[in-house]
C-alpha positions as CSV (number, residue, x, y, z in Angstrom):
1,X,61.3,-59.6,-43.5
2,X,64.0,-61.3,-41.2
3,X,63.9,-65.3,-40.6
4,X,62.3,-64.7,-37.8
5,X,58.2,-65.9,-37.3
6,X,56.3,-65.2,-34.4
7,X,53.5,-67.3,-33.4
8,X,50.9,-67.7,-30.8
9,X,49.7,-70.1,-28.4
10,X,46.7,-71.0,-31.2
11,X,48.9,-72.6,-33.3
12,X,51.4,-74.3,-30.6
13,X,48.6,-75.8,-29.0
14,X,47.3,-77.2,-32.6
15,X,50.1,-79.2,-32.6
16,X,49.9,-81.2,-29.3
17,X,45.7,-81.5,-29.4
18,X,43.7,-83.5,-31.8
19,X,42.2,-80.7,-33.4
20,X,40.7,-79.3,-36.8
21,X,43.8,-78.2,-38.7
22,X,46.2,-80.2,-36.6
23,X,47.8,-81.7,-39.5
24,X,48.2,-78.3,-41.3
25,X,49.7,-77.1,-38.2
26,X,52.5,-79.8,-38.1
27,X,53.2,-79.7,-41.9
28,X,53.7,-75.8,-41.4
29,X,55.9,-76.7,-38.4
30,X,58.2,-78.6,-40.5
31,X,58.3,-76.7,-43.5
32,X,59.6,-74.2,-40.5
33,X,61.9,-76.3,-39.3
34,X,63.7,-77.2,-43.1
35,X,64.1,-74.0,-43.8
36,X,66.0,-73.2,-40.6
37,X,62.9,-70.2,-39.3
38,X,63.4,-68.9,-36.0
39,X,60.4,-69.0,-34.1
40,X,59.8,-66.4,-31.6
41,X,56.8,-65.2,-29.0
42,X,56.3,-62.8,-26.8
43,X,56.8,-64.1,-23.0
44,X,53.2,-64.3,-22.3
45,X,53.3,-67.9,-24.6
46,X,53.8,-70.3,-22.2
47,X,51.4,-68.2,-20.0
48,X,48.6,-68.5,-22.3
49,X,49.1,-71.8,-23.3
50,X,48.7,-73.0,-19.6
51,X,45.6,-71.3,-19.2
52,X,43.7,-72.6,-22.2
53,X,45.3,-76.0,-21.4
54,X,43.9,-75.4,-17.8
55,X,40.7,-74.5,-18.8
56,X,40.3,-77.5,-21.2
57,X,40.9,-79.8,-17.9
58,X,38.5,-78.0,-16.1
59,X,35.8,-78.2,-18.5
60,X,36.3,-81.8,-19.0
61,X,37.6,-81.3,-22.6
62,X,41.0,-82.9,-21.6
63,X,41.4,-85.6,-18.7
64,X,44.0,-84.1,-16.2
65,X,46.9,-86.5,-17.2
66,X,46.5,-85.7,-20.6
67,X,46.1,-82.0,-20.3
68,X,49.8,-81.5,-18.2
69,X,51.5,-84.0,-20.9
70,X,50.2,-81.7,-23.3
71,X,51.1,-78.7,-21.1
72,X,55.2,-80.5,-21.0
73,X,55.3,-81.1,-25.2
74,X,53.7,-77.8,-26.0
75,X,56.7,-75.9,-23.1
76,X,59.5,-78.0,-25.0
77,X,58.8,-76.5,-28.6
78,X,61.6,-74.5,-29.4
79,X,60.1,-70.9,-29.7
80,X,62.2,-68.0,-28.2
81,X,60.7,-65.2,-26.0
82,X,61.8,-62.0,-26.7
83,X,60.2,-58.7,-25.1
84,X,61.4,-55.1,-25.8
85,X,61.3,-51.9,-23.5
86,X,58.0,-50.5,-25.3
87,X,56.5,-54.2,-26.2
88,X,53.3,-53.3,-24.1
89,X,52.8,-50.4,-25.3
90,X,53.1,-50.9,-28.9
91,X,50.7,-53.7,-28.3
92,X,47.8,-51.0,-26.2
93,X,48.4,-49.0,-29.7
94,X,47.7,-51.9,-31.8
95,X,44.8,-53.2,-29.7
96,X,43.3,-49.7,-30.0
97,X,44.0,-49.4,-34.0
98,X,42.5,-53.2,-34.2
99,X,39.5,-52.4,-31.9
100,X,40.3,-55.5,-30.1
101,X,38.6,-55.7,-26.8
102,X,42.1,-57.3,-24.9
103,X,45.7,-56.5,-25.7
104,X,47.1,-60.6,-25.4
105,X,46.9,-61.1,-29.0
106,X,48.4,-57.4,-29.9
107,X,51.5,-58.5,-28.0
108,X,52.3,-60.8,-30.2
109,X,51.4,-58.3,-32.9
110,X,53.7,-55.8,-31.3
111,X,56.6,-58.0,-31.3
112,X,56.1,-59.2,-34.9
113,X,56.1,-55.9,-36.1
114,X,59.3,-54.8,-33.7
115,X,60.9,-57.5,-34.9
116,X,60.0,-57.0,-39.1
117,X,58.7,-60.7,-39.3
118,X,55.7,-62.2,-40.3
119,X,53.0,-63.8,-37.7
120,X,50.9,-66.5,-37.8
121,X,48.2,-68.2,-35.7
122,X,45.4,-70.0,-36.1
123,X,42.5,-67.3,-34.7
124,X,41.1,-66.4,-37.9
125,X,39.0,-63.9,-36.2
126,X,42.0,-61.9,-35.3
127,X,43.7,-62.7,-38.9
128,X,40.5,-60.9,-39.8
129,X,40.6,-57.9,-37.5
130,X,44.2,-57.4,-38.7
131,X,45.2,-58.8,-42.3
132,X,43.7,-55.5,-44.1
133,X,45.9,-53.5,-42.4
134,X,49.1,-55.7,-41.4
135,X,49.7,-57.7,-44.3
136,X,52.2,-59.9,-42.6
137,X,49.6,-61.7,-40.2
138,X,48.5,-64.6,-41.5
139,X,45.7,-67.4,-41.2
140,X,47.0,-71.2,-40.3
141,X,44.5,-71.9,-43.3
142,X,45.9,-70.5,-45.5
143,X,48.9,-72.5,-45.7
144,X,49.4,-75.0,-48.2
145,X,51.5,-78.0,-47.5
């Protein structure tokens, strides 16, 4: 495994909403950050966090205001995108192996596993579809500060 972790949107957006496991997500974050981790994504990140951020406002969930400053903190965490030449379709092959009915959170899957590193976000349900099989995904719960 490299020093390299890649992480979703999930767990990014735990850290600028008030939500269950909010704290766990920030001590993760700086037990990250200590340790000198590189955090990486696939480019559809920020994509995905504007949507669910988005949909939050719309809803009602989040007042407008406080749903684009929480758009502006989660874009300034320092996560690199990387993609590679066969990223989608590594993540179509994983998708299909998972039975996953979408392909978003196989990207990230994909690039984890390009990339040799470990992967964590906070959708237990995919942890779930994938830990059995990919033993470096892992559960934002099941961290320990």
């Amino acid at each position: 495994m490299t020093s390299q972790i890649c992480v979703d949107s999930g767990l990014i957006l735990k850290l600028v909403l008030n939500e269950p496991d909010s704290s766990l997500a920030d001590a993760l974050w700086q037990d990250w950050l200590v340790v000198g981790r590189q955090l990486v994504a696939p480019p559809l990140l920020p994509v995905e966090m504007t949507a669910v951020l988005r949909k939050y406002v719309y809803r009602g969930t989040l007042a407008l205001e406080q749903g684009f400053r929480a758009l502006q903190t989660a874009l300034a965490f320092d996560v690199t995108l990387l993609t590679f030449p066969d990223l989608h379709n590594r993540a179509w092959q994983l998708a299909t192996q998972l039975n996953r009915p979408t392909a978003y959170d196989a990207h990230y899957l994909a690039l984890a596993k390009i990339l040799d590193c470990e992967f964590w976000t906070a959708d237990q349900r995919l942890v779930n579809a994938a830990q059995s099989t990919l033993p470096w995904v892992h559960w934002l719960g099941e961290f320990s500060p």
